[in-house]
Structure formats: C-alpha cells, structure tokens
N, CA, C and O atoms as CSV, one atom per row, in Angstrom:
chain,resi,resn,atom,element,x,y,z
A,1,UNK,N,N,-62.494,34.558,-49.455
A,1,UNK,CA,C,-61.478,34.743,-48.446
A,1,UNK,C,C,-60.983,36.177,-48.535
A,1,UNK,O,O,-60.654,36.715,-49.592
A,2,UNK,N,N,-60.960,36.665,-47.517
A,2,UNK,CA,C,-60.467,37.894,-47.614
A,2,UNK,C,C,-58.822,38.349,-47.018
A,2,UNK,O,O,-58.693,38.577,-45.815
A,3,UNK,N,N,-57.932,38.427,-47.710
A,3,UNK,CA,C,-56.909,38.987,-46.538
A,3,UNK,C,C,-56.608,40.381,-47.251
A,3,UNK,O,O,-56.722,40.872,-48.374
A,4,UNK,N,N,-56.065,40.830,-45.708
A,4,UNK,CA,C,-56.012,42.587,-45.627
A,4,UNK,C,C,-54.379,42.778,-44.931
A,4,UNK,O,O,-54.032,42.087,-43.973
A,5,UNK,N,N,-53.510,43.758,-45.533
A,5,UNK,CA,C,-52.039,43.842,-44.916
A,5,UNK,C,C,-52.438,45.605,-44.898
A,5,UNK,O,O,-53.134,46.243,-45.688
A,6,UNK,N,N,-51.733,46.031,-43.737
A,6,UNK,CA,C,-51.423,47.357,-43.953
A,6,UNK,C,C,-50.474,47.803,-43.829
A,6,UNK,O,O,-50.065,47.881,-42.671
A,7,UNK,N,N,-49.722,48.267,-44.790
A,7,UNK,CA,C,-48.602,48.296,-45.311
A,7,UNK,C,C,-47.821,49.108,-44.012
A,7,UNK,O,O,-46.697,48.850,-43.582
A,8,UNK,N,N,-48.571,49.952,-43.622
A,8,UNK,CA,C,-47.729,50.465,-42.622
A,8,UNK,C,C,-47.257,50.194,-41.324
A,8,UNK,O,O,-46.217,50.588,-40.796
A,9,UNK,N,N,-48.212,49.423,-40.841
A,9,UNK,CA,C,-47.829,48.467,-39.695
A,9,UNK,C,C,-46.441,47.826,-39.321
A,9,UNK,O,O,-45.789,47.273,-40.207
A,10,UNK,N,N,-45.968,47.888,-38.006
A,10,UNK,CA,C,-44.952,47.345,-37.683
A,10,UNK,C,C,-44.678,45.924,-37.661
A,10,UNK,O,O,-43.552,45.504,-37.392
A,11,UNK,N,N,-45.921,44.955,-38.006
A,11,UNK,CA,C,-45.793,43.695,-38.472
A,11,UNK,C,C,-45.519,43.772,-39.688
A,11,UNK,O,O,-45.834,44.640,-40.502
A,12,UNK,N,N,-44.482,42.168,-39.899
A,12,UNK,CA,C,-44.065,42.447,-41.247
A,12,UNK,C,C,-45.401,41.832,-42.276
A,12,UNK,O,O,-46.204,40.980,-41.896
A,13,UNK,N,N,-45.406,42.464,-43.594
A,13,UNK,CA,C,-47.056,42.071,-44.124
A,13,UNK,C,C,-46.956,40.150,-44.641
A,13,UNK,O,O,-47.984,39.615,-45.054
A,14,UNK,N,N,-45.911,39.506,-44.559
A,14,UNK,CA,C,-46.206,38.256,-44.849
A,14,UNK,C,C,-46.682,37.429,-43.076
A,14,UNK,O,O,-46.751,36.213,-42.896
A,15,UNK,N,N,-46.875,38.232,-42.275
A,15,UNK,CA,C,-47.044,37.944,-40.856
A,15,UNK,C,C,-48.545,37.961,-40.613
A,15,UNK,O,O,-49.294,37.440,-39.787
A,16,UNK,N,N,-48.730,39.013,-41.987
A,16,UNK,CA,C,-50.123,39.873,-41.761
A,16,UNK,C,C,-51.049,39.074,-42.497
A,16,UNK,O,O,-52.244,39.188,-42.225
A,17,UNK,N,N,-50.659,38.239,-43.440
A,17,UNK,CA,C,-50.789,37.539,-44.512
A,17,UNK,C,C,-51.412,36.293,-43.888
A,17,UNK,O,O,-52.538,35.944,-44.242
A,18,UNK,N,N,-50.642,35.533,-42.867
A,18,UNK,CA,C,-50.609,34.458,-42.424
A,18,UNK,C,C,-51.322,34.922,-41.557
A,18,UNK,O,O,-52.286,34.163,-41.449
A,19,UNK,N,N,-51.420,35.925,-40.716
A,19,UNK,CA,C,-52.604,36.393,-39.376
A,19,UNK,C,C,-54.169,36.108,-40.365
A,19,UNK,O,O,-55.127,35.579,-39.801
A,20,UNK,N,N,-54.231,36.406,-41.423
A,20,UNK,CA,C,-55.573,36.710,-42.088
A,20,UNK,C,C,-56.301,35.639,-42.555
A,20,UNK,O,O,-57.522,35.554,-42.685
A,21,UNK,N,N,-55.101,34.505,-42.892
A,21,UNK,CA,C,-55.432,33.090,-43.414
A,21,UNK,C,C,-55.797,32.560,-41.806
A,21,UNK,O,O,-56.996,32.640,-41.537
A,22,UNK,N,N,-55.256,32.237,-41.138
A,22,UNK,CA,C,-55.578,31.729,-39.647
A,22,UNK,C,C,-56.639,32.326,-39.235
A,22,UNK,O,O,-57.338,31.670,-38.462
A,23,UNK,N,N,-56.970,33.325,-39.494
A,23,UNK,CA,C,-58.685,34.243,-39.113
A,23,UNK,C,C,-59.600,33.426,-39.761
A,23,UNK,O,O,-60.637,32.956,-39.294
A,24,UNK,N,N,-59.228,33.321,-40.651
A,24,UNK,CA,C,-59.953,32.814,-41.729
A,24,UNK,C,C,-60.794,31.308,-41.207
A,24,UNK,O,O,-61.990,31.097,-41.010
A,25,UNK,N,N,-59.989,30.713,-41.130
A,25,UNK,CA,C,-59.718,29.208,-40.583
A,25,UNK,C,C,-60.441,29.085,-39.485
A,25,UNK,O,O,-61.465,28.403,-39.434
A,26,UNK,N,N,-59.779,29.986,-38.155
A,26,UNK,CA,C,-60.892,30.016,-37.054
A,26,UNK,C,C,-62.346,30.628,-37.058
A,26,UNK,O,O,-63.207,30.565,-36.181
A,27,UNK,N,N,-62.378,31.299,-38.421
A,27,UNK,CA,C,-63.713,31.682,-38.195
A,27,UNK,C,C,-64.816,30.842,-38.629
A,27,UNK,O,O,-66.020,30.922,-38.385
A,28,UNK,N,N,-63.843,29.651,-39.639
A,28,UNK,CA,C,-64.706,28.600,-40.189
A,28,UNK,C,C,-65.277,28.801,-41.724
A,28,UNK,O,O,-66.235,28.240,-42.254
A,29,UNK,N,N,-64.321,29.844,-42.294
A,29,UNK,CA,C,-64.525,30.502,-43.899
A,29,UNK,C,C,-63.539,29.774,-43.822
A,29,UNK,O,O,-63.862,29.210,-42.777
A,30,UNK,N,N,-62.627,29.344,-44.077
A,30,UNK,CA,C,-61.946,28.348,-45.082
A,30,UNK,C,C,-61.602,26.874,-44.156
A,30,UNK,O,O,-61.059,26.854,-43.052
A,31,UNK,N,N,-62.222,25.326,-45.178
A,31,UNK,CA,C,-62.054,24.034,-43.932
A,31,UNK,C,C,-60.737,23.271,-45.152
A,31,UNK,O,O,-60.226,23.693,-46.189
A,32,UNK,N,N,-60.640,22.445,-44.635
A,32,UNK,CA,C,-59.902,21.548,-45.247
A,32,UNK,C,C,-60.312,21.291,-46.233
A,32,UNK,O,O,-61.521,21.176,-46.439
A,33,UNK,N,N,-59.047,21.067,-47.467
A,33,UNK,CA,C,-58.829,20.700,-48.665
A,33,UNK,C,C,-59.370,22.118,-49.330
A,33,UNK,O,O,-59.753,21.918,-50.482
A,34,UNK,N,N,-59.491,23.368,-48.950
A,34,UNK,CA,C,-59.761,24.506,-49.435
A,34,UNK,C,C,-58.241,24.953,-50.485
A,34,UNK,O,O,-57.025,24.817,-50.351
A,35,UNK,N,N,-59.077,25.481,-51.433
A,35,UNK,CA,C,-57.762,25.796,-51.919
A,35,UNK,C,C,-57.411,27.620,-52.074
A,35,UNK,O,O,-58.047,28.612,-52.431
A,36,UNK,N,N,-56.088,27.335,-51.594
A,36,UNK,CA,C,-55.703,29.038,-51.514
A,36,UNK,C,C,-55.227,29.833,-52.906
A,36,UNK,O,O,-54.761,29.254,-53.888
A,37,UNK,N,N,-55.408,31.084,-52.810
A,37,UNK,CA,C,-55.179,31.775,-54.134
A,37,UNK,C,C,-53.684,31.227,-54.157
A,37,UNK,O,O,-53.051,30.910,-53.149
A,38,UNK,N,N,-53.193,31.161,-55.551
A,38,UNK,CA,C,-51.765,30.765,-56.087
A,38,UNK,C,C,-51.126,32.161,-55.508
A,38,UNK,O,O,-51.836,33.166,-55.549
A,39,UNK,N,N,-49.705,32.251,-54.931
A,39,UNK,CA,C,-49.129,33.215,-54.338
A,39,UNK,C,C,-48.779,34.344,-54.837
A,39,UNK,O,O,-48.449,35.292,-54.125
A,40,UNK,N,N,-48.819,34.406,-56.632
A,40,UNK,CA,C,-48.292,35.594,-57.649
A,40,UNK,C,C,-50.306,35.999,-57.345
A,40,UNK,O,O,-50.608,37.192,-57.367
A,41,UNK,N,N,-51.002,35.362,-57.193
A,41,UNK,CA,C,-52.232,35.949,-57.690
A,41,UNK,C,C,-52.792,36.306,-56.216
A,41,UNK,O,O,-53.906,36.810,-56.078
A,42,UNK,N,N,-51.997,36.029,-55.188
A,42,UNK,CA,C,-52.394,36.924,-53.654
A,42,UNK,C,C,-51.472,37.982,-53.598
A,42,UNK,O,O,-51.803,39.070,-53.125
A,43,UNK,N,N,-49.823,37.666,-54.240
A,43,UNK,CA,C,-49.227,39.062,-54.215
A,43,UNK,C,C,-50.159,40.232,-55.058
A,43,UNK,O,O,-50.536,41.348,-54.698
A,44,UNK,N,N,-50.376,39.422,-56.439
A,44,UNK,CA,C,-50.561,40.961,-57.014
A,44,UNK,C,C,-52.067,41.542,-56.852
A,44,UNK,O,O,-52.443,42.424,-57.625
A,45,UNK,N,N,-53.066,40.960,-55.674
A,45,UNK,CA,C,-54.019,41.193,-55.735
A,45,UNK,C,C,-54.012,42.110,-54.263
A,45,UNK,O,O,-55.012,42.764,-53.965
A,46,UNK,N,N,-53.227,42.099,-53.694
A,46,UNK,CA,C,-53.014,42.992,-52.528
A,46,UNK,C,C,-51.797,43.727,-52.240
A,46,UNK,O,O,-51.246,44.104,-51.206
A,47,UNK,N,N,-51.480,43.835,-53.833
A,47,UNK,CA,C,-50.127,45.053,-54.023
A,47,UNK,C,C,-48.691,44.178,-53.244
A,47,UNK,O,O,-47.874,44.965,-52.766
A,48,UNK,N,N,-48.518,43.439,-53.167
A,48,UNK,CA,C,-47.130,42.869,-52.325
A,48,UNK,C,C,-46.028,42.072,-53.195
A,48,UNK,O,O,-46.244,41.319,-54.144
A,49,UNK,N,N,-45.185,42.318,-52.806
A,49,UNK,CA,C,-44.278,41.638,-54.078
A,49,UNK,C,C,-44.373,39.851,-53.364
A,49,UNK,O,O,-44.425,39.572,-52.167
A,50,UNK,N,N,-44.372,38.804,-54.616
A,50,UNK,CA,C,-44.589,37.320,-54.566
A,50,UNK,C,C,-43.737,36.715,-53.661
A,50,UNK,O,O,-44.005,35.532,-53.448
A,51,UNK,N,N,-42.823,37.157,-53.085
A,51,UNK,CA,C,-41.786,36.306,-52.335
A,51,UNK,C,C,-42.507,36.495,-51.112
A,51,UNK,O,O,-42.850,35.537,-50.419
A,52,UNK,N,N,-42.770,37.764,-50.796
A,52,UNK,CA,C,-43.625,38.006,-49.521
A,52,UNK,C,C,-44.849,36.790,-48.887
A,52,UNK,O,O,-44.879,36.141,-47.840
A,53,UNK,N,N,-45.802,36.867,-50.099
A,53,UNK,CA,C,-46.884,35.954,-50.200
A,53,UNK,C,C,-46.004,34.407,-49.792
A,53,UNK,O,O,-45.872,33.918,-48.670
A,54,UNK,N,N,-45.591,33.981,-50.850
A,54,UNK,CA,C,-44.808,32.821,-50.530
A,54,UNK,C,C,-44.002,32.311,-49.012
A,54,UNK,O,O,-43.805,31.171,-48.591
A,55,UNK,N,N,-43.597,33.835,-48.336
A,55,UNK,CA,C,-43.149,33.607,-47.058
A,55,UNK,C,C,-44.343,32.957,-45.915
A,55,UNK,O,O,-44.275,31.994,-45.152
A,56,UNK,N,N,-45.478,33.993,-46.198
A,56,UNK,CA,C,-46.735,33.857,-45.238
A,56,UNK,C,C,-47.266,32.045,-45.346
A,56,UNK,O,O,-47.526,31.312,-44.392
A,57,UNK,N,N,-47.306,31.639,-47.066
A,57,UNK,CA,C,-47.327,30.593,-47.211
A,57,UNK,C,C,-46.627,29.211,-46.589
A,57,UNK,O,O,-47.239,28.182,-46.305
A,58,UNK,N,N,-45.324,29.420,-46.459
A,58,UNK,CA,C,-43.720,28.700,-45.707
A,58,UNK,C,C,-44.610,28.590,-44.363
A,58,UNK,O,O,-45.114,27.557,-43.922
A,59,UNK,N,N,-44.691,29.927,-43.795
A,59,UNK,CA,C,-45.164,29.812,-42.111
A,59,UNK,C,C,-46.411,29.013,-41.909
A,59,UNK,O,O,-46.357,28.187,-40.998
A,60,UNK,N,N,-47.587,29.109,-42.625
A,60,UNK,CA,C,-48.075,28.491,-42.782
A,60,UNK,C,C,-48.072,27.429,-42.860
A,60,UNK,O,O,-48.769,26.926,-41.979
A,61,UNK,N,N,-47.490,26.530,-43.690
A,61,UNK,CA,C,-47.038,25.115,-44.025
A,61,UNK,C,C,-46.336,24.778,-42.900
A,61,UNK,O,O,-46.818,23.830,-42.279
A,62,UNK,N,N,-45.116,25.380,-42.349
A,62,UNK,CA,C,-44.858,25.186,-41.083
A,62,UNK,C,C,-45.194,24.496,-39.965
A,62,UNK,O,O,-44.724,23.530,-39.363
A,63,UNK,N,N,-46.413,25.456,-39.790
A,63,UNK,CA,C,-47.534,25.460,-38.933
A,63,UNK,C,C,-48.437,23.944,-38.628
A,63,UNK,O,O,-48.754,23.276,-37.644
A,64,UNK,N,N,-48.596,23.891,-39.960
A,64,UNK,CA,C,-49.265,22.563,-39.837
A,64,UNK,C,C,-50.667,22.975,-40.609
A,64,UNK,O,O,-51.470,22.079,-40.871
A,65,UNK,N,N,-50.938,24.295,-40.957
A,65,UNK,CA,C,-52.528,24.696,-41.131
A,65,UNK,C,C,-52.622,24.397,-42.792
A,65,UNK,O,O,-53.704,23.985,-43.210
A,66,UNK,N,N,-51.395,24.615,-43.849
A,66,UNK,CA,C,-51.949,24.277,-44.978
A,66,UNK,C,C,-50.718,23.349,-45.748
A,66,UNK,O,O,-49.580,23.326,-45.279
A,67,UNK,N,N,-51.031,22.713,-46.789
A,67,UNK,CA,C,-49.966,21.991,-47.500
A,67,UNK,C,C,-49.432,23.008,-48.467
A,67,UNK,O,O,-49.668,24.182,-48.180
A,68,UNK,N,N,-48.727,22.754,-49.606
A,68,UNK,CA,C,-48.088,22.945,-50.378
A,68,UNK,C,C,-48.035,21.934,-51.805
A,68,UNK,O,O,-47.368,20.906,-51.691
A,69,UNK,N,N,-48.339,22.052,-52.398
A,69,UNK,CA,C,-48.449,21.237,-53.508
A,69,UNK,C,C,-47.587,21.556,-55.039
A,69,UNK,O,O,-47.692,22.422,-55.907
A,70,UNK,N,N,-47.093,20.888,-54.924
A,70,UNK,CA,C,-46.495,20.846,-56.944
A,70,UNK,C,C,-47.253,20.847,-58.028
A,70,UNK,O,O,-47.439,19.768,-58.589
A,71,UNK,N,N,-47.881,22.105,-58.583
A,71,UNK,CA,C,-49.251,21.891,-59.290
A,71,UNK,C,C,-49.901,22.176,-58.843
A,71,UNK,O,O,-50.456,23.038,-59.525
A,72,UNK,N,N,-50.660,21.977,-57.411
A,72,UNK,CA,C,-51.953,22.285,-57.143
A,72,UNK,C,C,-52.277,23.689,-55.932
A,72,UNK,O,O,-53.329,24.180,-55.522
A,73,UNK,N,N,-50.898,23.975,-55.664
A,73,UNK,CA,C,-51.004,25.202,-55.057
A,73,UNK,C,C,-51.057,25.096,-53.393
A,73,UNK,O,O,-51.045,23.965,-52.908
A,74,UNK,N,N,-51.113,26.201,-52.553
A,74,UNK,CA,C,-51.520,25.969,-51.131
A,74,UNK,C,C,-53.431,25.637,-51.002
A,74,UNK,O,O,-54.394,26.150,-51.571
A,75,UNK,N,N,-53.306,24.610,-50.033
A,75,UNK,CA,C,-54.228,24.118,-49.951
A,75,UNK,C,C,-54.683,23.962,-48.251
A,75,UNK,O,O,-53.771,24.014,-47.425
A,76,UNK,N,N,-55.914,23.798,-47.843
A,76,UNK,CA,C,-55.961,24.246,-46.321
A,76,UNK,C,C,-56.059,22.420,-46.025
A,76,UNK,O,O,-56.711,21.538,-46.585
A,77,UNK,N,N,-55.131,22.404,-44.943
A,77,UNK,CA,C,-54.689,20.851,-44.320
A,77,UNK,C,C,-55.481,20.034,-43.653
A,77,UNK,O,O,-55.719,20.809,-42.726
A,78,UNK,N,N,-56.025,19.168,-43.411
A,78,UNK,CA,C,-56.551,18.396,-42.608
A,78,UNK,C,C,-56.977,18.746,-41.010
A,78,UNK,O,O,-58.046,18.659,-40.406
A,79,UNK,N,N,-55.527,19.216,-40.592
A,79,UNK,CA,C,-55.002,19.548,-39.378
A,79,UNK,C,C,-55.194,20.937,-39.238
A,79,UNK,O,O,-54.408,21.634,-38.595
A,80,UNK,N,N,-56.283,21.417,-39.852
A,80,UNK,CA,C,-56.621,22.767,-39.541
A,80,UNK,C,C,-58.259,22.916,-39.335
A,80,UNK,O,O,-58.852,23.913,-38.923
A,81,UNK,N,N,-58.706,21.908,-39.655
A,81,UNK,CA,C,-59.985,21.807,-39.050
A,81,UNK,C,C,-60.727,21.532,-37.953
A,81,UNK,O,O,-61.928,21.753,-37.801
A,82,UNK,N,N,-59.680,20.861,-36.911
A,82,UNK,CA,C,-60.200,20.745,-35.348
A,82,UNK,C,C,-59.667,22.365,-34.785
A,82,UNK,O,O,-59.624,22.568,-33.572
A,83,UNK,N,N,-59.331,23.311,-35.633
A,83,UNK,CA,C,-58.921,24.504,-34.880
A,83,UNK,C,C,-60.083,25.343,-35.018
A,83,UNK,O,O,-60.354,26.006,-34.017
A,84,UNK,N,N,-61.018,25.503,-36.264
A,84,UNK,CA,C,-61.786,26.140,-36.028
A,84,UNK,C,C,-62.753,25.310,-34.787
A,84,UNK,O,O,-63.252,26.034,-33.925
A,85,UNK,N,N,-62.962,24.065,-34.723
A,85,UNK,CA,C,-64.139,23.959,-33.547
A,85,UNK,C,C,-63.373,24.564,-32.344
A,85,UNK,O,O,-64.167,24.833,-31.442
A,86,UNK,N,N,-61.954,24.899,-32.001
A,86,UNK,CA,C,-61.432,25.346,-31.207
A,86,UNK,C,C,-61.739,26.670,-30.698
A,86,UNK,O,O,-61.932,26.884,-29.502
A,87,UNK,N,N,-61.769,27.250,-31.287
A,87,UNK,CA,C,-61.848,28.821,-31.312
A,87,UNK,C,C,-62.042,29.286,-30.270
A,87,UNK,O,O,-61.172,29.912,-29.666
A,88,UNK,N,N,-63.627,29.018,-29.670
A,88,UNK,CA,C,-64.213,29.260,-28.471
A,88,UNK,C,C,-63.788,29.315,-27.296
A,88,UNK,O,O,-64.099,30.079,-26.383
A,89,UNK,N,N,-62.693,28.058,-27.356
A,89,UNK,CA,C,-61.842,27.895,-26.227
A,89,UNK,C,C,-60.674,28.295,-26.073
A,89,UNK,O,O,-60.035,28.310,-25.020
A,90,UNK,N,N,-60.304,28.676,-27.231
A,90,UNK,CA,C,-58.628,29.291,-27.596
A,90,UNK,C,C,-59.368,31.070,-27.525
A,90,UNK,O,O,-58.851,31.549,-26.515
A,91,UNK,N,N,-59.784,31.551,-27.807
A,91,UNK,CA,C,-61.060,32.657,-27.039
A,91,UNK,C,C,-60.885,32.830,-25.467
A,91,UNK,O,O,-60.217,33.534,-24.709
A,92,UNK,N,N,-61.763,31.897,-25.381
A,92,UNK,CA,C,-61.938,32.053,-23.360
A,92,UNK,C,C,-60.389,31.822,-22.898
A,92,UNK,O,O,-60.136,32.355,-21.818
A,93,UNK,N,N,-59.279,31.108,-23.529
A,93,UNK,CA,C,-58.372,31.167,-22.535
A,93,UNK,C,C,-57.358,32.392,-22.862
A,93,UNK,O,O,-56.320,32.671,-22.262
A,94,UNK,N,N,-57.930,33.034,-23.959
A,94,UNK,CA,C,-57.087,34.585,-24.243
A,94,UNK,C,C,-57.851,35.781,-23.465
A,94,UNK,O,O,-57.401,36.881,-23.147
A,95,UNK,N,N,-58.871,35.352,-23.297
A,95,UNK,CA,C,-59.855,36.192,-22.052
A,95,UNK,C,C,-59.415,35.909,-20.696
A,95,UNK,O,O,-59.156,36.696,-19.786
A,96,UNK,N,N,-59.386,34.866,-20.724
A,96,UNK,CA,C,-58.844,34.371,-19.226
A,96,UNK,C,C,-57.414,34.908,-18.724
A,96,UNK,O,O,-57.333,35.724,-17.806
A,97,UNK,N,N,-56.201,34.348,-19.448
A,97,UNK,CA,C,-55.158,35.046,-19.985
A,97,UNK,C,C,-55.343,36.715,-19.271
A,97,UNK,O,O,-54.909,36.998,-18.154
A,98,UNK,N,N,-55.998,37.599,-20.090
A,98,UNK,CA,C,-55.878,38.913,-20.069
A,98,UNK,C,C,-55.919,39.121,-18.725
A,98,UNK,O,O,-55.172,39.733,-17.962
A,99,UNK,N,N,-57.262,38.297,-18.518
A,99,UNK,CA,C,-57.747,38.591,-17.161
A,99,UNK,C,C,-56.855,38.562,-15.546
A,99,UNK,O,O,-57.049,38.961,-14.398
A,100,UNK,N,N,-55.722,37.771,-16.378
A,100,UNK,CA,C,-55.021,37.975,-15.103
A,100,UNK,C,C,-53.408,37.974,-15.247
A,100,UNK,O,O,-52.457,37.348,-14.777
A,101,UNK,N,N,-53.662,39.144,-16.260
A,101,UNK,CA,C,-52.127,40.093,-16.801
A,101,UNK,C,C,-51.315,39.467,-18.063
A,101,UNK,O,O,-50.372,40.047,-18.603
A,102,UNK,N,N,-51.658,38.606,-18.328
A,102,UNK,CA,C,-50.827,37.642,-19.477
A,102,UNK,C,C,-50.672,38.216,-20.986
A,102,UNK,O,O,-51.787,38.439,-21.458
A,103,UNK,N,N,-49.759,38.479,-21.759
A,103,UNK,CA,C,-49.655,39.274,-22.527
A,103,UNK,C,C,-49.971,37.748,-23.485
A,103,UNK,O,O,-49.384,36.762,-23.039
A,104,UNK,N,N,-50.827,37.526,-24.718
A,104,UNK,CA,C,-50.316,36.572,-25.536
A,104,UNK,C,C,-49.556,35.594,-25.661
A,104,UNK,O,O,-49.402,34.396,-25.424
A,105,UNK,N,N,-48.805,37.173,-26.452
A,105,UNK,CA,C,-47.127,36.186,-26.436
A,105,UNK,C,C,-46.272,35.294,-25.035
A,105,UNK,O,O,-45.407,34.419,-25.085
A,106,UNK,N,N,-47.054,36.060,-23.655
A,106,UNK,CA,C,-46.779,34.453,-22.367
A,106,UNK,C,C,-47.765,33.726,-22.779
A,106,UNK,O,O,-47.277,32.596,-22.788
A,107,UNK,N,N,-49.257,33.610,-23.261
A,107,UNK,CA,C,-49.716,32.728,-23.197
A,107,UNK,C,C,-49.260,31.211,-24.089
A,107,UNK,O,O,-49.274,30.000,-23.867
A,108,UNK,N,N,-48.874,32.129,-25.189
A,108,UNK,CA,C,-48.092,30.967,-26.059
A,108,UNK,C,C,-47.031,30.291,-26.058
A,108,UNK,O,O,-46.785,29.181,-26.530
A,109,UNK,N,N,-46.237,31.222,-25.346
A,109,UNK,CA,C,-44.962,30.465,-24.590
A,109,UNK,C,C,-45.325,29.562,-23.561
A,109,UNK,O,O,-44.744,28.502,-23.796
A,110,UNK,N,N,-45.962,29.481,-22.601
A,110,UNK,CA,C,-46.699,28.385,-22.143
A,110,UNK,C,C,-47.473,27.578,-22.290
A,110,UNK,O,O,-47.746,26.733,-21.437
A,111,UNK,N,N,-48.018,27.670,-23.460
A,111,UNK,CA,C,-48.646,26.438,-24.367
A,111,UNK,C,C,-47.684,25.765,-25.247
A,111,UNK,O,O,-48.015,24.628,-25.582
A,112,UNK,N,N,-46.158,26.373,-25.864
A,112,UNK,CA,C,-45.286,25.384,-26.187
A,112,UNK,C,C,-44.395,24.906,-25.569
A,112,UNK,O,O,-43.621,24.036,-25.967
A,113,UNK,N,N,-44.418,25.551,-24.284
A,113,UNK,CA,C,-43.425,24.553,-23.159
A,113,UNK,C,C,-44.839,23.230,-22.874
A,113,UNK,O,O,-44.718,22.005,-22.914
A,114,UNK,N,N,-45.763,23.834,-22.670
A,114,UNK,CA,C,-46.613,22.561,-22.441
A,114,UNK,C,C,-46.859,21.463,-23.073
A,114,UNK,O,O,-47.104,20.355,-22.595
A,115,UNK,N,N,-46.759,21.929,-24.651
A,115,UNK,CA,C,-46.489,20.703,-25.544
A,115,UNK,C,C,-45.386,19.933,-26.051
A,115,UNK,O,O,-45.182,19.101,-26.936
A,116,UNK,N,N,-44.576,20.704,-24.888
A,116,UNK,CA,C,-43.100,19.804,-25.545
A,116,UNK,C,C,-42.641,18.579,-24.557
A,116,UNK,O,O,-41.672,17.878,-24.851
C-alpha cells in the first residue's frame, strides 16, 4: 500500500491520508479484511505526527470503508468492497459530471441529498 502526503498542499495531510487509502481501495490494492499499517507506524513512516494518522483513520471509519479494532488495528471493511467494482462508474459519472460544468464537490452534494 502506498500512501503519499505533501506536506505542502492546501489539503490538510490526514485528508491526504484518507484520499490515498480510498485510491487504494478503488483501485482494488487493498479488499476487505485487509489490514492497515498501525497509525504510530503510518505516522512515523511518512514523517507525520500520530494524531494526524489517527484522524485520516476516524474519517475513514466514519465512512464506512474501514473498522477499527482493540488489538487488531484498522482493518479494510466489508463495505468497501462493492466500491472498488464501482469505480468505473463512479469514473464515468465524474466524466460525465465535468462534462457538463459540475465541480465534484456538486457532484457529491447531489449524491447525498440523493441518499437521504
């Protein structure tokens, strides 16, 4: 698994953290019941102090994409494996999207008014 933060970026790096794990996921490098580096050993392996890591982790868990475990660390969820067969289509409708002015961030705002 690879994640990459650049420190200088106007995203904050536990954003960047959680962007890299979700890459990950949709690209079909990490499926369910995967287990994620422990959060002191993703902070100190990409220079970030541990609370950071731990945040990206929270959003994550959040999310629905990984658990949290007592002992066994972050782990990739069940409910994150119909997203990679997704991709393709979560793809074409960010193409589609572009295609006719939609910044993202509307597209997603209209996919959670749609699911609510």
């Amino acid at each position: 698994m690879l994640i990459r933060v650049e420190p200088d970026s106007a995203t904050p790096l536990f954003e960047q953290i959680a962007a890299s794990v979700r890459a990950e996921v949709l690209a079909g490098r990490l499926h369910p019941g995967d287990r994620l580096p422990a959060a002191r050993d993703l902070a100190a392996g990409i220079d970030v102090n541990v609370h950071t890591a731990l945040r990206a982790y929270q959003q994550l868990r959040d999310e629905g994409l990984i658990e949290l475990r007592r002992g066994r660390g972050a782990v990739v969820s069940a409910s994150a494996g119909p997203l990679a067969e997704l991709a393709d289509e979560i793809a074409a409708l960010v193409r589609r999207g572009a295609e006719l002015g939609l910044t993202p961030a509307t597209l997603a705002a209209i996919i959670k008014e749609m699911a609510s």
